[in-house]
Each structure stands twice: as C-alpha cells, then as structure tokens.
C-alpha positions in Angstrom: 32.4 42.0 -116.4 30.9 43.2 -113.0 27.5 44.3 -113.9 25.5 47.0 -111.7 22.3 45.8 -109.6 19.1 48.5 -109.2 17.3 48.6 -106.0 13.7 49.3 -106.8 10.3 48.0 -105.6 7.8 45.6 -106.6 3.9 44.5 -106.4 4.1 41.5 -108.0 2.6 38.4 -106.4 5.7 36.1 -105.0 3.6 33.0 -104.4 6.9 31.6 -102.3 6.5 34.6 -99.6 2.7 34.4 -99.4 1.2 35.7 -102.3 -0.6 34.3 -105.1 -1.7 35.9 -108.1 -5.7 35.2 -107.9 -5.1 38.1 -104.3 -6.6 41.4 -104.7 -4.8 43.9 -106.2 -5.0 46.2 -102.7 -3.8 42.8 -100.4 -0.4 42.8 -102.3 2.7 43.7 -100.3 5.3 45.9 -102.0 8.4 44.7 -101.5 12.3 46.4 -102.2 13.8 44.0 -105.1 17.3 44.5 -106.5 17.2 44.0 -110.4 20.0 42.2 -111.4 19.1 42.0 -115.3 16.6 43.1 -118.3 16.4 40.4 -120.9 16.4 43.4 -123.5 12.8 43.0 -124.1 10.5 43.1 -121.3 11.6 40.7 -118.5 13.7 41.6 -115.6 15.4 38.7 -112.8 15.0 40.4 -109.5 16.0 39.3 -105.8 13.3 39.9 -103.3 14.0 38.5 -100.0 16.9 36.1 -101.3 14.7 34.5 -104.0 15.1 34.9 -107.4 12.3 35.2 -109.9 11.6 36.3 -113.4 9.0 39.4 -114.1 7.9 42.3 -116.6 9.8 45.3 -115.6 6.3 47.1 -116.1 5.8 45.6 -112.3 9.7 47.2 -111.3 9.6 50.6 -109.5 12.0 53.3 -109.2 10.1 54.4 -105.9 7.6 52.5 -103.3 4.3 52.0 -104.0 1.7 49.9 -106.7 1.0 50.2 -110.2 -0.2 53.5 -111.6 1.8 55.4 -108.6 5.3 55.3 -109.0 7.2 55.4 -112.6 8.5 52.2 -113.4 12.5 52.1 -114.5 13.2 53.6 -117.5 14.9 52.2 -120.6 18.4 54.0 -120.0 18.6 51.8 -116.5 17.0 49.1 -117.7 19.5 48.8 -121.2 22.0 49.4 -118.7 21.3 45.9 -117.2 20.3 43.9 -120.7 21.8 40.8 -120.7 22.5 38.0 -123.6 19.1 35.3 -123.2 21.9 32.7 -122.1 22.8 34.8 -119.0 19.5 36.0 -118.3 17.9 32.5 -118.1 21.0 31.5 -115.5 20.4 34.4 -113.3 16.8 33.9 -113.3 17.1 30.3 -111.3 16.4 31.2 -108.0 18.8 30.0 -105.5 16.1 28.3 -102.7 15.4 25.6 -105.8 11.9 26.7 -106.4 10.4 27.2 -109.6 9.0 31.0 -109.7 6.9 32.5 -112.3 
C-alpha cells in the first residue's frame, strides 16, 4: 500500500547536519522535512536532507518557523500516516548508516 508523505518543517537539532542538542534554542536552523510516518503515539520518521531520523511530532510544523509559532500537524494528518511499530522502526533507519536520535 503506497502511503502519503507530508512536507512540513522542523527545529529539531540534527546532530548529523550540525546541530547538537545542548545549541540555543535561537542558533537552530529550521529545516523542510517530509514525514513519512506517526508511530500512532507521538513519534514521527522524517527525511531532512536525505537522512532519516526519529522525532516527536510536537517538533513537526505545518508551516516555517520554531516552536510556539507555527501549529504543529494535526491528528487527522498525522493518523493519516500511523504506521504498525514493525514498519515504523524500519522506516526510521536512516539510509547514510548513522544512528540518529
């Protein structure tokens, strides 16, 4: 079953593009992600800049900017995009080998 991918935005720390999560909050980049999947809970896999990683979707916008600004993705896209755990955990391996958060 072909499942439908979300482009959205992101100000998570990637620690393999630069960041690291100890940076001030105003030094983060945001970044357009694609969200390929919701574990059903509160985890999302996205893509940003070909790597893979696992984050809450409370860090997943449906518009540019950082946390307080933008909405985040509501539960009707997000549901859309839930996932059984065994899938989930597949999608989340990020293709470059590295082990994301």
């Amino acid at each position: 079953m072909k499942r439908d991918k979300v482009k959205a935005w992101t100000d998570y720390p990637i620690e393999v593009l630069g960041d690291w999560p100890s940076m001030k909050y105003e030094d983060l980049r945001i970044r357009e992600c694609t969200v390929l999947a919701y574990d059903g809970d509160k985890y999302v896999v996205v893509e940003v800049e070909k790597h893979r990683l696992t984050i809450k979707a409370g860090y997943v916008y449906k518009s540019p900017g950082k946390c307080g600004g933008p909405p985040c993705l509501d539960g009707k896209t997000l549901n859309a995009l839930a996932v059984e755990l065994k899938e989930f955990d597949r999608l989340g391996v990020c293709e470059c080998g590295a082990a994301h958060p």
